[in-house]
N, C-alpha and C positions, 0 to 999 in steps of 0.2 A: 720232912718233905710235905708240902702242901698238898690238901686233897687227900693224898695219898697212892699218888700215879706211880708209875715207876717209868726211869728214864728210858727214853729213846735210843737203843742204839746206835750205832752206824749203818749196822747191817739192816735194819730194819726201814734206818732212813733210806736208803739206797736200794731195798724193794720197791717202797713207795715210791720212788721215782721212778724205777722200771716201769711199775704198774700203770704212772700217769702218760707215760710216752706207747706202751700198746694200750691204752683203755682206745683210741679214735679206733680203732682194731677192731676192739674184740662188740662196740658199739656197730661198725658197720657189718660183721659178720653175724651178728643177731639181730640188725633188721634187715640186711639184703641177700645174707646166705644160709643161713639158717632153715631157713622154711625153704629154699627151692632141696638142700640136701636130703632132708626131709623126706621132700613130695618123690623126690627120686628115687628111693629108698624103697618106699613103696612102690614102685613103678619096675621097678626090680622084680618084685615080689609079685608081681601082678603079669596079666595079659591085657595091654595097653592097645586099644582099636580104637580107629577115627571113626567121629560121627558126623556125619554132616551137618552142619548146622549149628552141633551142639558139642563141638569141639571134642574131647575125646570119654574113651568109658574103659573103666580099671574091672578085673575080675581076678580076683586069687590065685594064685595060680601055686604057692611056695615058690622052691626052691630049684624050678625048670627052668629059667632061664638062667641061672647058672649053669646047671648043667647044659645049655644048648652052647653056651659060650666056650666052655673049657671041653665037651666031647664031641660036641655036631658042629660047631663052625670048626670049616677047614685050614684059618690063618693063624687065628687068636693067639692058641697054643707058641707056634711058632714065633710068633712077632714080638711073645715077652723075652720068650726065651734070647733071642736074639738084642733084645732093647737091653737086655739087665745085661748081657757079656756089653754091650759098648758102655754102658752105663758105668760098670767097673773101671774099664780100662779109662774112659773119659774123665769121672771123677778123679782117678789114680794122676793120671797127668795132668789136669786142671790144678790140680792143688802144688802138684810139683813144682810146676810152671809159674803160678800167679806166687808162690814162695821166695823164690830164686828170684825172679821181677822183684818182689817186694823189696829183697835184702839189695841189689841191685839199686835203686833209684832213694833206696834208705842213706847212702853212699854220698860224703858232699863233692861236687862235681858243678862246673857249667853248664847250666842249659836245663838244670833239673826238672822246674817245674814243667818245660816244654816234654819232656822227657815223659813225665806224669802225666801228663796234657795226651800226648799221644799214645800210651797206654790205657788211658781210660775211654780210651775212643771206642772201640768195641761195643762199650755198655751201652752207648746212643743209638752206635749202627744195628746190634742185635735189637733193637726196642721193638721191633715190629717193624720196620719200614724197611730195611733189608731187606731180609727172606723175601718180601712179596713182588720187590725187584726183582731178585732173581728167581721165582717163578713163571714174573708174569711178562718183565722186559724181554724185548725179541732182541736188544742191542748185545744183552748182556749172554744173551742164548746163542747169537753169533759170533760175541767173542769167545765163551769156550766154544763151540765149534772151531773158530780158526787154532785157538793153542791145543786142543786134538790134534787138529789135520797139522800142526806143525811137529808136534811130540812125533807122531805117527811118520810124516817125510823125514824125521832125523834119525829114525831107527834106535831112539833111548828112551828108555824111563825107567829112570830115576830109583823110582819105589822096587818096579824089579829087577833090576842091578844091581842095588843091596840088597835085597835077600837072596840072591842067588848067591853076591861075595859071604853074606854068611852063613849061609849051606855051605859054603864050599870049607869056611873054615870052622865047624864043627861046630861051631853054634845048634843046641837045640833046638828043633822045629816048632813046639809048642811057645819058647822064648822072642825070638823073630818073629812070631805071627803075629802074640802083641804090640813086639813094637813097630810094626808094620800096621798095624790097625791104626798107632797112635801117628805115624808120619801120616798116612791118609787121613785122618782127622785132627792136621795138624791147624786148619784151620776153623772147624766148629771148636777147638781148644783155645783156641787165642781168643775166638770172640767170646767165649764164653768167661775169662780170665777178669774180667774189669773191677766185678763186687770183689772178687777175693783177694786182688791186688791190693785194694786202698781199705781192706778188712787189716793184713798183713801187715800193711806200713803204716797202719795204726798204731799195731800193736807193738812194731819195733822202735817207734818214737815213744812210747810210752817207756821204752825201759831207760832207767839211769842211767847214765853216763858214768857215774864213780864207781857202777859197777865191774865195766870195761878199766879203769884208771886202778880201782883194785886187785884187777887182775894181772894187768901189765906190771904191776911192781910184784906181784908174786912169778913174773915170769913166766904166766903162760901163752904160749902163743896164739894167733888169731881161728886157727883150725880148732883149739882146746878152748878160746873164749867163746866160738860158737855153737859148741857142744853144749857146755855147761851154763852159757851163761842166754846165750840168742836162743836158742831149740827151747828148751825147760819154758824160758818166759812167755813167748808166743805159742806155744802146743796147744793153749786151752782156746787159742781161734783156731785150732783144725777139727773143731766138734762145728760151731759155727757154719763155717766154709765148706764141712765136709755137706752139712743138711742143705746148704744151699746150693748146693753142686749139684747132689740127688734131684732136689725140688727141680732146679731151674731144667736140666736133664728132662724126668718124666715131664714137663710142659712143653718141650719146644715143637716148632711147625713141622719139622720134618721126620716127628717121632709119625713110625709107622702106626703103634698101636691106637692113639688119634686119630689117624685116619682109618682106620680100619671101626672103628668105635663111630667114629661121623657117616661111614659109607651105610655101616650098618642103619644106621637113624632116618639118614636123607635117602639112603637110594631105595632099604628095603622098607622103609619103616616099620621096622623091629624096635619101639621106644623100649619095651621090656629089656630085652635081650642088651641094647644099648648099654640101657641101665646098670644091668646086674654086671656086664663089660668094664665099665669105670670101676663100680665098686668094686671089681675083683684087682682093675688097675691100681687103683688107692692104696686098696690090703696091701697087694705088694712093695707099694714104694714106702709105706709105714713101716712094714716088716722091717727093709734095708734102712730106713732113717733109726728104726730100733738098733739094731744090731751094730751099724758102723755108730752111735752114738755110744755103747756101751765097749766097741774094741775101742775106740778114740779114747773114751774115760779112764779106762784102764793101762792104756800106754801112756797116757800125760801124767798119772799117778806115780807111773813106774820111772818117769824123765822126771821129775819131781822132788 
């Protein structure tokens, strides 16, 4: 062998290509985010006061505005605790959901792309220009008011008339509550469905065909070809979908603890206590992106 190199594998080709599609990445996160994480960090760590004139002045402070965050503010506490149960159950159904779609529109049929087309719609309308419609439109604010005042004139809903039919029939209470969480966030689950939709039906077009054509001549059927053959192949995008669910999740507008992290900044200007707020936000969504990445590893090991 020439030189003396030793050859390229495939594996190693195929790093290098990952590597060349996140470098614009990891380039814009070391000149544009890098140094504000940084500055924040400290900022954290510090007693951040305006100065007039001279913009702002840091003073040491450790590890007090954590503590002001997690035992003196009165919300904080509460607001995770409540973000990570929706968090669960959202993720939990978002994956469910954008799965079942996937295998769904994997399917050949008429109309499909259109089918695709309006499943992926979500992804546009959640981009930011939604939510702030329906914050800020007074149209949009009178039309729920009227389907209120009309729910309310027909003496039903919906959501509790089914949990009441399954109270009544023995249905566990801890059971129905989740999935009463998830009918009432039957809609931030749809919109949030779009990435993991066309993650999924990637991954399902990518599997063989002779694989399924192998199977049907040994006789198994479509409930035991999709055990064996569909689940196993696509599981190693529910690590994927699963971090993107989390991510997308702790970001969105109408995450309480956001606003409670921005009131604290804008209203009281507490930047310290802000500070230490986020990082403790961060910690916890790394914790969970830790944790579900190492149960996801090990159950696609065990389908495997």
């Amino acid at each position: 062998m020439s030189g003396g190199r030793k050859p390229v594998t495939m594996q190693q080709r195929r790093a290098r290509t990952g590597y060349l599609f996140i470098l614009p990445f990891i380039i814009g996160f070391i000149l544009f985010m890098a140094r504000p994480m940084i500055q924040s960090l400290i900022m954290s760590l510090s007693d951040v006061r305006i100065v007039p004139g001279q913009g702002y002045q840091m003073t040491w402070i450790g590890l007090d505005n954590y503590h002001t965050a997690m035992a003196v503010d009165p919300y904080f506490n509460q607001y995770i605790t409540d973000e990570i149960g929706r968090m669960v159950i959202n993720t939990i159904a978002t994956l469910v959901l954008s799965f079942v779609i996937a295998v769904i529109l994997n399917q050949d049929f008429k109309g499909r792309t259109l089918a695709r087309a309006i499943f992926f719609l979500p992804v546009i309308l959640s981009s930011g220009v939604l939510p702030g419609i329906e914050s800020q439109n007074e149209f949009y604010d009178m039309m729920a008011g009227v389907a209120e005042s009309v729910e309310g004139a027909a003496g039903v809903n919906i959501s509790a008339s089914l949990q009441n039919l399954l109270s009544v029939s023995g249905v566990g209470s801890g059971v129905f509550d989740v999935v009463f969480q998830m009918i009432d966030a039957i809609y931030d689950i749809v919109m949030a469905s779009g990435i993991q939709i066309i993650i999924f039906l990637t991954g399902l077009q990518a599997i063989s065909p002779s694989l399924y054509e192998a199977a049907d001549v040994e006789g198994c059927t479509a409930w035991e070809s999709f055990w064996k053959i569909t689940f196993p192949m696509v599981s190693p995008l529910l690590l994927v979908n699963c971090i993107y669910t989390i991510v997308d999740f702790f970001m969105k507008n109408d995450n309480r603890v956001m606003e409670r992290i921005t009131e604290v900044m804008y209203k009281d200007f507490k930047f310290g206590v802000s500070s230490a707020m986020s990082w403790i936000y961060f910690g916890v969504a790394l914790v969970f992106i830790v944790l579900s990445s190492f149960i996801i590893t090990k159950a696609v090991k065990s389908a495997q």
